[in-house]
N, C-alpha and C positions, 0 to 999 in steps of 0.2 A: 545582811541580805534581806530580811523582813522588813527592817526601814525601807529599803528600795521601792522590793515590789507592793509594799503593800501602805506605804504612806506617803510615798514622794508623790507629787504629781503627774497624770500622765505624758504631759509634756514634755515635763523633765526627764523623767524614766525611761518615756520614747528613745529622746535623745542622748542620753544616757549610755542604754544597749545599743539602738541602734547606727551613731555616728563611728565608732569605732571599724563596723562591720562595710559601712559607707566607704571609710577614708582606704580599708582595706581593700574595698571591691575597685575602689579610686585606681589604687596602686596595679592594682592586679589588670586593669583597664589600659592602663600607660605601659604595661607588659606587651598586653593584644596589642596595642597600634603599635610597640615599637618593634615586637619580633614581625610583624609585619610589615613594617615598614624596611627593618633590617631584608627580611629574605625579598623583597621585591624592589631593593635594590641592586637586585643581580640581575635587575631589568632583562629575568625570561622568564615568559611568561608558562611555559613546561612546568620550570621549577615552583612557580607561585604557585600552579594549577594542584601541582603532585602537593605539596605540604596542606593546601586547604582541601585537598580527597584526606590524606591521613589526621586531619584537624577532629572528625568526630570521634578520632579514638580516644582525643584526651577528655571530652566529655563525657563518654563512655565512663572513661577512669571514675571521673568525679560519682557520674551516677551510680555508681555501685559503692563509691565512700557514703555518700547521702545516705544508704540503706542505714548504715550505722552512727554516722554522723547528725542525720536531722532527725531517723527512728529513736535513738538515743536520748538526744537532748530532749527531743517532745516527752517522751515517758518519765526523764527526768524532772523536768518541769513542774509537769504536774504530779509528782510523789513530793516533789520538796515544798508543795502549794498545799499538798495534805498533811505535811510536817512527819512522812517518812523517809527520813533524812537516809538512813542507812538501807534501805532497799535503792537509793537514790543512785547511791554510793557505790554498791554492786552490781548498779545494770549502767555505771559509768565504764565499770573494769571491763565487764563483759563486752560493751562495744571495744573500747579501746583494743584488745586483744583477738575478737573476731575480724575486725576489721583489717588487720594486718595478714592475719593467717587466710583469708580469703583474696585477698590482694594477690597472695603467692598462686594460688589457686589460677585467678587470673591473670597472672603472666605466665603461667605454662601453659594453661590453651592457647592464650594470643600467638607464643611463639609456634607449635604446632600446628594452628590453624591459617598461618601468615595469607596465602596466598587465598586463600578461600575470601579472608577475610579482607582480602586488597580489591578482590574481582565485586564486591558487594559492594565497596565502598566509589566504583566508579571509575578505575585507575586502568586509563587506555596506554596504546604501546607507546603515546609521546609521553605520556607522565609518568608510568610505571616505576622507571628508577630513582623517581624524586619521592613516589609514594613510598618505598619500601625500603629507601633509609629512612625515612620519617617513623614511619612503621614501627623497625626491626626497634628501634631505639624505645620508643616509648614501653614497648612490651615487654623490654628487660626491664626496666625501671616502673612497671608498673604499682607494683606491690606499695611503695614509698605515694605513687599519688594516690592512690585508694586509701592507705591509713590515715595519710593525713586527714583526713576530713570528719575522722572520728573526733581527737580532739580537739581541731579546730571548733565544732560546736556545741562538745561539751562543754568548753570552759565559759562558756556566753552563758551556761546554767544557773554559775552562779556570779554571774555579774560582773567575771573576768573578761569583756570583753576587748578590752584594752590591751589586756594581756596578750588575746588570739588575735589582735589586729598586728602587734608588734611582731608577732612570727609570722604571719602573712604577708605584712610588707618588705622584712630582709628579706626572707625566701624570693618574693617576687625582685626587689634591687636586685639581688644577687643575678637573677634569670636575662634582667636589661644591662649587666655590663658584662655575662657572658656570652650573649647574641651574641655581637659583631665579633669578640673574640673566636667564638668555634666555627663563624659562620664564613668570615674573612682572614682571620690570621692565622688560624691550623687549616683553613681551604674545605671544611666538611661541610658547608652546603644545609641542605636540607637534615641530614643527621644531626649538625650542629645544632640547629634550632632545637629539634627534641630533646640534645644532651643536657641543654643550656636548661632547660625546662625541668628533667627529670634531677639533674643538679640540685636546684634550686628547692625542689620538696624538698630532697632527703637534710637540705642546711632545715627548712624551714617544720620539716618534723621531729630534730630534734630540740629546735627554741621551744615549743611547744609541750612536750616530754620535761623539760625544765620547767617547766611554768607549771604543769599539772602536779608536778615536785615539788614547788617551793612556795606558790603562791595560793592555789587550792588547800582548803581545810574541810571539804562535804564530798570531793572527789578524789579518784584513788587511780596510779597505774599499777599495784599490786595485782599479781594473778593470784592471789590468794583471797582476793573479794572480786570475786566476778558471778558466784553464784547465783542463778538468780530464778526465780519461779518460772515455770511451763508457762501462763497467762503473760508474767510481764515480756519472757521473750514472746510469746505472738504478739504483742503489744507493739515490741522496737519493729519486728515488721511489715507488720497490720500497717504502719505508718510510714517507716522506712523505704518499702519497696512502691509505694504508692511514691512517694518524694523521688526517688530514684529513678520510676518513669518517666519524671518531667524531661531528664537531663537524656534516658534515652531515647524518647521521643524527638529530643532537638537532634541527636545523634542522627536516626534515620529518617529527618525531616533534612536535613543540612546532605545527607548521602543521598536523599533521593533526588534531591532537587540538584545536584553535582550531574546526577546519570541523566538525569533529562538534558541538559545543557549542554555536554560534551556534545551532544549531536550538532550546538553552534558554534563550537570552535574551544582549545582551548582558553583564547582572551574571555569568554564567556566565564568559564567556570573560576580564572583568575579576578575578573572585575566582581564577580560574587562571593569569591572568598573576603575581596578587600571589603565590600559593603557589609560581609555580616560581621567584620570587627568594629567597621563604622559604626554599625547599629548597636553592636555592646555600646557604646557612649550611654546610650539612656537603657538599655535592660539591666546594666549590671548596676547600675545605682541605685535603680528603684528595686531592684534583686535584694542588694544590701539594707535598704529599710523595711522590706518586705520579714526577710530572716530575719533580721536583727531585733524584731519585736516579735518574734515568735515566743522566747522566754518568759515575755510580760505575758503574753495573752493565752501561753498554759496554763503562768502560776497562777492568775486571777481566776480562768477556767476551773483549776482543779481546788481551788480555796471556795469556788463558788459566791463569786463576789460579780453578781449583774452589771452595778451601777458604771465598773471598773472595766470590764469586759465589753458593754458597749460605748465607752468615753474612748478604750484603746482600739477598735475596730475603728467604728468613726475616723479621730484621729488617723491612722492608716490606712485609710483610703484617701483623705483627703493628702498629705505629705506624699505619697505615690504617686498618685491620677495627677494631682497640681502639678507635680513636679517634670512628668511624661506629657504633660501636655506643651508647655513650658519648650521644654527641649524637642520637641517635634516641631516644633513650627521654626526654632532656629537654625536644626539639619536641615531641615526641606531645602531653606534656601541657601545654604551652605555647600550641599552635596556636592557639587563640581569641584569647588576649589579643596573640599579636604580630600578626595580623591587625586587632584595630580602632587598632593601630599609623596604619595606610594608611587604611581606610578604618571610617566608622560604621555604615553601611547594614549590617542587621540581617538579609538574604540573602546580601551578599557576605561579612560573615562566617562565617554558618553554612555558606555554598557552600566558601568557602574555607579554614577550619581542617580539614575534613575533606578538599579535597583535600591538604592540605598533609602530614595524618596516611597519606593512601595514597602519599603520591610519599616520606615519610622511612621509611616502614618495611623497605623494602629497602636502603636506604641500606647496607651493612655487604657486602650481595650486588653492591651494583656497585663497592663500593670495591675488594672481591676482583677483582672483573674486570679493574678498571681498570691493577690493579697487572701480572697477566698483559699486557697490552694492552700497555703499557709497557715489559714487559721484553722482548718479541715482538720489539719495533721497534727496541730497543737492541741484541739481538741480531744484527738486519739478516733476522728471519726474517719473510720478508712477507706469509706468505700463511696464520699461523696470526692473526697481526696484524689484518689485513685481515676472515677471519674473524668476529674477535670487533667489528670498530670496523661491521660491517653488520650484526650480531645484534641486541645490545642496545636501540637505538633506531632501528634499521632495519628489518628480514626478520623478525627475531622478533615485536617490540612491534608493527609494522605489522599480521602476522596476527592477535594477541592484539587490537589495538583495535577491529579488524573485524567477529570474530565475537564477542567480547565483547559491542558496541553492539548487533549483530544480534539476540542472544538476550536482556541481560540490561537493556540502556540506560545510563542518565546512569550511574550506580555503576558498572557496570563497564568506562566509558570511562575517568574516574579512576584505577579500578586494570589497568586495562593494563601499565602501565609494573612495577610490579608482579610481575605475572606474568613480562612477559619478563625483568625481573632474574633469578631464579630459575632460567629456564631457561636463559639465557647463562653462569649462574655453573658449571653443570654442565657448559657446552661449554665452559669457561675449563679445567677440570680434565681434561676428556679433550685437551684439544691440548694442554697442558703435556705431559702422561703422553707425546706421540707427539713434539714437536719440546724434549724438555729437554736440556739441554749433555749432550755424551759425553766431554768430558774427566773 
């Protein structure tokens, strides 16, 4: 592990940590377009509408794994950079096991709060019963996607990335060949999708459980080392919950901008479900090199090694930003024909190439962000972190949709997101300038 981070180059090391995490985000991307493409082959547009209203819950999911899944491995990181290998070890257990026990936590509010929580998310009287099999499903199964995410980014700690890409990808396989099975040949519709989904963790959190078993030798699923100091747990949250807003903010960035739309129809809300999977094409890959060198740029962080730390920032920005730039100029003019991909109707694709063309053109300004966002939390500094994970699709994009709709309507709901790229990119650069290493 100390040859890696601390001799290989960072080129190589980049690539290293974070192809794995790449090919996995790959996989999990060819998930999004297919369960997408699957359910909006039942060419109605109700039912597209309802499963992208119940879409932010599974983000949800994730962001509350992230509290212990990216809180986790950052504080890990950086103990294993300070060569406290066995505090390392015990604040692996502790996520690992928090993470699951709070998963239960949240599936029983989900299921107690269902309708509350259906009326927030957007779901009118045409879509209500596509939303709430979608719903009821993921809420039973919640507890399985929340854990996962604990291990999944522990084992990137110590250089198992490969490991956690290999349980990420069956998991994900498994989810693409039981769409059309739940979705078409048992006739469950909208449920199916969720089942297909909730399925698929639970194969892919125990390949993962097996890996922290047999292939780890610094990390532990023992609940017998989980102990772990008052400091380091504020530590996994300090960093955790800041990570975790990012993914809630996209939650009620993606719900808010459903409730303004239904005022244009359901095709509306469906052409924008299909666009923001379109636009997973470029977030989730430059997402995957963003994390996946988050381990490099703790351990260097917490070894206190400058020359190392600004060679591996540099490098990540430029592999992100290139990369986002790259692929935004070839959706731009793509955007028509990968939409009648999903669907034909001759409104949801006009509705939807164009919004697909306002959600990629900033693409390049949130990868910048992202990368800051990232190094914020691997640093352990939580509160420039924090920050940027409630701008973007939070404080910022929330005000932008607001008075956007007010003034200019349908158009400039679309581009909201947009605009607050832009303005978050410029707070990304002023908190770097105020919290960057002083070594």
């Amino acid at each position: 592990m100390e040859q890696l981070f601390e001799h290989t180059s960072i080129r190589r090391v980049y690539f290293t940590l974070a192809m794995p995490v790449v090919l996995s985000m790959a996989v999990t991307l060819i998930y999004n377009m297919v369960d997408t493409f699957f359910v909006a082959q039942t060419q109605n547009s109700a039912l597209v509408a309802g499963v992208s209203q119940g879409a932010p819950v599974f983000t949800l999911l994730i962001a509350i794994g992230d509290i212990f899944g990216l809180g986790g491995s950052s504080v890990i990181s950086r103990l294993f950079g300070e060569k406290r290998d066995q505090e390392g070890r015990n604040v692996s257990g502790y996520a690992f096991y928090a993470a699951f026990f709070w998963g239960i936590i949240v599936s029983a509010l989900m299921i107690i709060f269902k309708d509350q929580a259906l009326h927030l998310l957007g779901a009118s009287k045409a879509t209500w019963k596509y939303a709430d099999e979608y719903y009821t499903v993921m809420a039973w199964g919640a507890a399985f996607v929340v854990f996962g995410l604990a291990p999944n980014n522990i084992l990137r700690t110590e250089g198992l990335a490969l490991e956690s890409m290999k349980a990420s990808m069956t998991g994900t396989i498994i989810n693409i060949v039981l769409n059309p099975i739940f979705i078409f040949t048992l006739g469950l519709g909208a449920a199916g999708s969720a089942l297909a989904t909730v399925t698929s963790n639970v194969i892919g959190d125990l390949l993962m459980i097996h890996y922290l078993r047999t292939k780890s030798q610094k990390l532990t699923t023992s609940i017998k080392e989980t102990k772990v100091s008052w400091d380091l747990k504020r530590q996994i949250y300090a960093i955790g919950i800041p990570a975790s807003i990012t993914n809630v903010m996209a939650t009620l960035a993606m719900a808010l901008t459903n409730r303004y739309l239904i005022d244009y129809g359901a095709d509306s809300v469906a052409a924008m479900g299909i666009a923001l999977k379109v636009s997973m094409i470029i977030n989730m890959i430059f997402i995957g090199f963003a994390f996946g060198a988050q381990p490099l740029i703790g351990y260097v962080y917490g070894a206190k090694d400058r020359h190392r730390f600004q060679s591996a920032l540099r490098f990540d920005l430029l592999v992100v930003c290139g990369f986002a730039l790259v692929m935004t100029a070839i959706m731009f003019f793509l955007a028509p024909i990968i939409i009648t991909w999903f669907m034909k109707d001759p409104t949801i694709v006009k509705e939807g190439a164009i919004m697909v063309r306002w959600l990629v053109i900033s693409s390049t300004l949130a990868g910048f962000t992202l990368v800051f966002t990232t190094v914020f939390q691997s640093m352990g500094k939580a509160l420039p972190a924090l920050l940027l994970s409630l701008a973007r699709q939070g404080i910022i994009f929330t005000v932008a949709i607001v008075i956007l709709a007010h003034f200019f309507g349908y158009h400039s709901i679309i581009a909201a997101q947009a605009v607050a790229d832009l303005l978050t990119a410029i707070l990304a650069i002023a908190l770097f300038a105020r919290y960057k290493p002083k070594f």
